[in-house]
C-alpha positions as CSV (number, residue, x, y, z in Angstrom):
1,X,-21.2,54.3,41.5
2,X,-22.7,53.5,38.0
3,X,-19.6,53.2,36.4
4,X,-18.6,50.9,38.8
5,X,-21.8,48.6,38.1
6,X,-21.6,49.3,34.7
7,X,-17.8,47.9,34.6
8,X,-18.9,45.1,36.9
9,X,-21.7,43.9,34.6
10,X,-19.3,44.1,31.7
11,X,-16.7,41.8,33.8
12,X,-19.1,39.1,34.4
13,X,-20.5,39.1,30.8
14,X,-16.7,38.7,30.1
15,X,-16.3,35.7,32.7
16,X,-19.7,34.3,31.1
17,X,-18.5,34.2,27.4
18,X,-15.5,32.9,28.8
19,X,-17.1,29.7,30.4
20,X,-19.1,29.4,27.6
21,X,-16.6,29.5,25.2
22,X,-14.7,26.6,26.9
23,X,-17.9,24.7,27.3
24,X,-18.2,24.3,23.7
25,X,-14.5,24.2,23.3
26,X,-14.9,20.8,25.9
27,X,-18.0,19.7,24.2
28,X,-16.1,19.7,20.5
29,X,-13.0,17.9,21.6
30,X,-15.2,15.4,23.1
31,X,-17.5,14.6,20.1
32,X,-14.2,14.8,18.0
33,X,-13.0,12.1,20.1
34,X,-15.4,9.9,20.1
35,X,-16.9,10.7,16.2
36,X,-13.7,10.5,14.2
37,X,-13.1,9.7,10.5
38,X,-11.2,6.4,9.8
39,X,-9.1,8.2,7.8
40,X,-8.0,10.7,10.8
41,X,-7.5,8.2,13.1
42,X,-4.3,6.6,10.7
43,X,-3.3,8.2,7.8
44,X,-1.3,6.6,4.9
45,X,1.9,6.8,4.0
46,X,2.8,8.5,0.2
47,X,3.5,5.2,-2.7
48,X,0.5,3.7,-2.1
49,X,2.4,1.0,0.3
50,X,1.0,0.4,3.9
51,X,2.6,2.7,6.3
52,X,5.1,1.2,8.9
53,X,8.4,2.9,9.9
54,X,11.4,0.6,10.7
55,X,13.4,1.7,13.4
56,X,17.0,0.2,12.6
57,X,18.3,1.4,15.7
58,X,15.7,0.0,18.4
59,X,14.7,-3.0,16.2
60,X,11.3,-1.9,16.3
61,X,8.4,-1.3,13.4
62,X,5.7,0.6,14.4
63,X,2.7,1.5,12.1
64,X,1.9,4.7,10.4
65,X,0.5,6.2,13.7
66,X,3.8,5.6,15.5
67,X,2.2,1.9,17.7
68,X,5.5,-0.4,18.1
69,X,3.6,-3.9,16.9
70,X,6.8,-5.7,17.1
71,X,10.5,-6.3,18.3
72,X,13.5,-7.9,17.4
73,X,16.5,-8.9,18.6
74,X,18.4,-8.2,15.4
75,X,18.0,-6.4,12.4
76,X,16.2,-8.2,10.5
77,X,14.5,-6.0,7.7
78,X,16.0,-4.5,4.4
79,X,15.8,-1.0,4.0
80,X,13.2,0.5,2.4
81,X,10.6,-2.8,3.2
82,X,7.0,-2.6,2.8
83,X,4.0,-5.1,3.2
84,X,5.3,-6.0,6.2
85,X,3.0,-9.1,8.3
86,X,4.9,-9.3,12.2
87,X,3.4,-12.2,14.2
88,X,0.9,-11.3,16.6
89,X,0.7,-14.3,18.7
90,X,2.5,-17.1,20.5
91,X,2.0,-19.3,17.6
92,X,3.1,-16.5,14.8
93,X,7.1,-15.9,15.4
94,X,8.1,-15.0,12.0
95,X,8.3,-12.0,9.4
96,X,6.5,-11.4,6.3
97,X,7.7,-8.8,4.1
98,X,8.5,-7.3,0.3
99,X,11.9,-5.6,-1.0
100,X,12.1,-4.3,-4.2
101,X,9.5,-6.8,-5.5
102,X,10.2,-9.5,-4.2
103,X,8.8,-11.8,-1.0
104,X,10.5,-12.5,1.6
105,X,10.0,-14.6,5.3
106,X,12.5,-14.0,8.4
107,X,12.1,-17.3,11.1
108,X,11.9,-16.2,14.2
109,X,14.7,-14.5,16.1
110,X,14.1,-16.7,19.3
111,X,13.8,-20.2,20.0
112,X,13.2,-21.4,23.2
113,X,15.2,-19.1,25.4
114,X,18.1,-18.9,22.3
115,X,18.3,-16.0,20.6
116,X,19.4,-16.9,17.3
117,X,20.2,-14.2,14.3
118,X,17.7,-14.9,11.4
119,X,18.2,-14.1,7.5
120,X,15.2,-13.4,5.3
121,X,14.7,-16.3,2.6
122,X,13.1,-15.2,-0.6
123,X,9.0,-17.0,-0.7
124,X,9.3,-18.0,-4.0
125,X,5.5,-17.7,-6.5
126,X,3.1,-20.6,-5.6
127,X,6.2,-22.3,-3.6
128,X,3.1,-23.6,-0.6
129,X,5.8,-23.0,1.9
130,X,4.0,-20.8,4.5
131,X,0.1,-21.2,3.6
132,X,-0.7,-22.2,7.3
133,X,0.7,-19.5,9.0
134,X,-0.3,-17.0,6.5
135,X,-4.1,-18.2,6.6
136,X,-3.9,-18.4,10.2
137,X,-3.0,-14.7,10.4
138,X,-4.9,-13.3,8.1
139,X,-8.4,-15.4,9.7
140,X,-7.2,-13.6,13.0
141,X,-6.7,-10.3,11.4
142,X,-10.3,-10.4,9.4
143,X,-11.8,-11.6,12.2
144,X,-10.1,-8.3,14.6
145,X,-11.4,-6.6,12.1
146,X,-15.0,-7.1,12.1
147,X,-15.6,-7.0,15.4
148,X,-14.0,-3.6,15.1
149,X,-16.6,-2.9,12.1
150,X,-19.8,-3.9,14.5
151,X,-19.1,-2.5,17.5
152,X,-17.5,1.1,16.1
153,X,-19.0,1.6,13.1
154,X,-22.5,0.1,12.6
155,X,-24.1,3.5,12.0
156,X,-21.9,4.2,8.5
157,X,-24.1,4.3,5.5
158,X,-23.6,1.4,4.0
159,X,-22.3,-0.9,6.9
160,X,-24.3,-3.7,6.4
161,X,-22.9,-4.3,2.7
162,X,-19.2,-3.7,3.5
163,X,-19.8,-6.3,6.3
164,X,-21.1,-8.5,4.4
165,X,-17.8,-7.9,2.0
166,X,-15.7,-8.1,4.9
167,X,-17.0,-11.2,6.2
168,X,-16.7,-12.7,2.5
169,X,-12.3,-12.5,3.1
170,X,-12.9,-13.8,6.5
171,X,-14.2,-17.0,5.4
172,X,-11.4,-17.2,2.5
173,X,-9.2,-16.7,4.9
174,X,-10.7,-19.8,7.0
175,X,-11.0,-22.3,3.7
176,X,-7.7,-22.0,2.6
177,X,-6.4,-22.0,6.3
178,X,-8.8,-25.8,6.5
179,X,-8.0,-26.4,2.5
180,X,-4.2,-26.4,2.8
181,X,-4.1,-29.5,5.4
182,X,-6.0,-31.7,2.3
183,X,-3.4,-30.2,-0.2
184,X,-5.8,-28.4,-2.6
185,X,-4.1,-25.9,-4.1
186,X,-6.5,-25.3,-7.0
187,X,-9.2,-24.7,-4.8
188,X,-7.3,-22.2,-2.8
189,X,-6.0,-20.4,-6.2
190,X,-9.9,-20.1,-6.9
191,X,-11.1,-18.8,-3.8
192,X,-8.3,-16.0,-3.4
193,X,-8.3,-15.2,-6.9
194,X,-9.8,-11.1,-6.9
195,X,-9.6,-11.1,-3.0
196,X,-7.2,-8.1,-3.7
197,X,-9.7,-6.2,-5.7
198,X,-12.2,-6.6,-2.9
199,X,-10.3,-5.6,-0.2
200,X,-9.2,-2.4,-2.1
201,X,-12.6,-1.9,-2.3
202,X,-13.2,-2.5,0.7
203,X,-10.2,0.1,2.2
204,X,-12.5,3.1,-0.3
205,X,-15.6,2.2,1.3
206,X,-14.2,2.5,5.2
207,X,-11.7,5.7,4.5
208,X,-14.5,8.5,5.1
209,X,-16.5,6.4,7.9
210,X,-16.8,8.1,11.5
211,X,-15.8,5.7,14.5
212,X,-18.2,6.1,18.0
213,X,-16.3,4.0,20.1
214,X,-18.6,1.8,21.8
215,X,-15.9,-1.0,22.3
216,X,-11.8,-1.4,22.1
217,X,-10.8,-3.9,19.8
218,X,-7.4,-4.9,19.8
219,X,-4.8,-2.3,20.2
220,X,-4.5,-0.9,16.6
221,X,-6.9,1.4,14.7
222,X,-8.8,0.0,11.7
223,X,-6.8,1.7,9.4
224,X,-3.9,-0.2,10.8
225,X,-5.6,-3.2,11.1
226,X,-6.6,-3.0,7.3
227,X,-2.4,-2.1,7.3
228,X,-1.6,-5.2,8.5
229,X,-5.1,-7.4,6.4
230,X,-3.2,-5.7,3.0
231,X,0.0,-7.0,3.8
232,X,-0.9,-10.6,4.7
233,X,-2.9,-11.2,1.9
234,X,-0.6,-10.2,-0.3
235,X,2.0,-12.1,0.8
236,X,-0.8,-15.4,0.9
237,X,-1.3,-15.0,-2.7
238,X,2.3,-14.6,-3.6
239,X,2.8,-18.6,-1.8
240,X,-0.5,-19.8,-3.4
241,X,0.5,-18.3,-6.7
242,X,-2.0,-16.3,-7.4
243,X,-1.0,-12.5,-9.0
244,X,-2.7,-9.3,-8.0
245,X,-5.5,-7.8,-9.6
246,X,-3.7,-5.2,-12.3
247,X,-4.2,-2.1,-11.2
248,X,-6.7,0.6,-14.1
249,X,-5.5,3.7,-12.5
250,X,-3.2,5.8,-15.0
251,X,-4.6,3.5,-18.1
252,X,-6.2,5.0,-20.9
253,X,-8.9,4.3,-22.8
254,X,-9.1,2.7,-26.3
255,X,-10.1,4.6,-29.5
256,X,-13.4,3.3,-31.1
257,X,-11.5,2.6,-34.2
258,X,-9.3,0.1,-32.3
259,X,-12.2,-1.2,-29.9
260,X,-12.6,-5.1,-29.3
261,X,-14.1,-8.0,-26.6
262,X,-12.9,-6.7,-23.1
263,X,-12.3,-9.7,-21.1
264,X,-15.2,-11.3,-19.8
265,X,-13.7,-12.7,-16.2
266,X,-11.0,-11.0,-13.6
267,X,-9.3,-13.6,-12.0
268,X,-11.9,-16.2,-12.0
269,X,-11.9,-20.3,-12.3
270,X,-11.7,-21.7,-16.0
271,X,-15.2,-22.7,-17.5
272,X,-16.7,-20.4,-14.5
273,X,-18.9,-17.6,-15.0
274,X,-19.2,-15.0,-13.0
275,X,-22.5,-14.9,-11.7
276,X,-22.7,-11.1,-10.1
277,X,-20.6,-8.0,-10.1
278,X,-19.8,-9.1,-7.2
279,X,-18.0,-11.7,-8.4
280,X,-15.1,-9.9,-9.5
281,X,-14.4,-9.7,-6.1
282,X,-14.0,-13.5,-5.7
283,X,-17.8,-13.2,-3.5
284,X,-19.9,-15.8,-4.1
285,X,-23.8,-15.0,-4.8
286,X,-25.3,-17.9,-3.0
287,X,-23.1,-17.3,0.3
288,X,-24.2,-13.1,-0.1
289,X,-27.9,-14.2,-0.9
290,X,-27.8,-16.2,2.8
291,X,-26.1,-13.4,4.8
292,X,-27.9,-10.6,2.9
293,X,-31.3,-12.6,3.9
């Protein structure tokens, strides 16, 4: 009889670990779920390209965690394409997108209830032909974006400041979108001059941030969502003429025998300053001094 209470102890003190084992097993999936890195929730693609597969097949693209965020009715890519910028709404038909360095824009496949097969035509450097519709997309994708940013991920350290960053190529994006119906090209060279630099800064800042979900936003993660803000803006400074901020990352330094002047301005206006480190980013100190306050 008291090995038979003995054995029945040790089978409910098995049963009990057991339950608590997959309470805490529960508990962790759950906080995992709800607490994820941005990183985690998208991951990158290797060459430093954003990450969207092109199903030649299907006539898909989906984005680097697998989301189809477009169709068409023909293929319309070239292998091996990157910085790719689908439309996302009624108004946004065609396709943005780079091959072996150069820009290039498909029309859209359908026109009416026609379905037409479409060619991509190379965007030619500062050409103006597609500023509308790129400023358009990237003012909605900036503006996903943020609303992403304050409802997910307002308790990051630091949110405040890469808000306040964020919100900086949301209201480029909405100038040159206004801008390019007066024709003022210089103006809209100026304001997206170094907007590259500060949204690479901006990707560093967001890649080890936790996400409590609090509020969908859209149906892409904000890794993607930064996917598809790279790609855009690229291809918004190619037809405005403006070049990408050279990249440091592999250069070396210069001997002290051979030292001279480092450039005093990245990308900004002739016979203007820059009036912050932030300005290097293209940010203007008296629009951060009014948000920050």
């Amino acid at each position: 009889m008291e090995d038979e209470r003995k054995q029945g102890f040790c089978f409910k003190g098995h049963v009990m670990s057991t339950i608590r084992f997959a309470l805490l097993a529960a508990v962790a999936t759950l906080t995992f779920a709800t607490a994820t890195t941005a990183s985690a929730q998208y991951p990158h693609f290797s060459g430093g390209f954003p990450g969207y597969h092109v199903d030649h097949h299907d006539h898909v693209i989906r984005d680097s965690h697998g989301h189809v965020i477009r169709r068409y009715h023909h293929d319309v890519l070239h292998r091996d394409s990157h910085h790719i910028s689908p439309g996302a709404s009624a108004l946004q038909h065609g396709l943005y997108h780079m091959h072996n360095g150069r820009y290039y824009y498909t029309p859209p496949s359908t026109i009416g209830r026609r379905v037409v097969v479409s060619r991509p035509a190379i965007v030619t450097f500062g050409g103006f032909s597609h500023v509308d519709d790129l400023a358009a997309r990237l003012e909605d994708q900036c503006n996903e974006f943020l609303l992403d940013l304050y409802y997910n991920y307002s308790h990051n350290p630091g949110f405040r400041e890469t808000y306040g960053e964020a919100y900086q190529l949301y209201e480029v994006a909405r100038y040159i979108h206004a801008a390019e119906h007066h024709q003022d090209r210089e103006a809209m060279r100026a304001k997206l001059g170094g907007m590259d630099a500060l949204f690479h800064h901006l990707q560093d800042d967001v890649r080890g941030w936790s996400r409590h979900h609090h509020r969908q936003v859209g149906a892409l993660g904000i890794l993607s969502k930064m996917e598809l803000i790279e790609s855009t803006l690229h291809h918004l400074m190619n037809d405005v003429g403006v070049h990408a901020t050279p990249e440091i990352e592999g250069e070396l330094a210069p001997v002290p025998a051979d030292l001279t002047v480092a450039p005093r301005r990245l990308h900004c206006p002739d016979n203007q300053e820059p009036a912050t480190n932030l300005s290097r980013f293209g940010v203007s100190l008296l629009a951060w001094n009014n948000w920050m306050t």
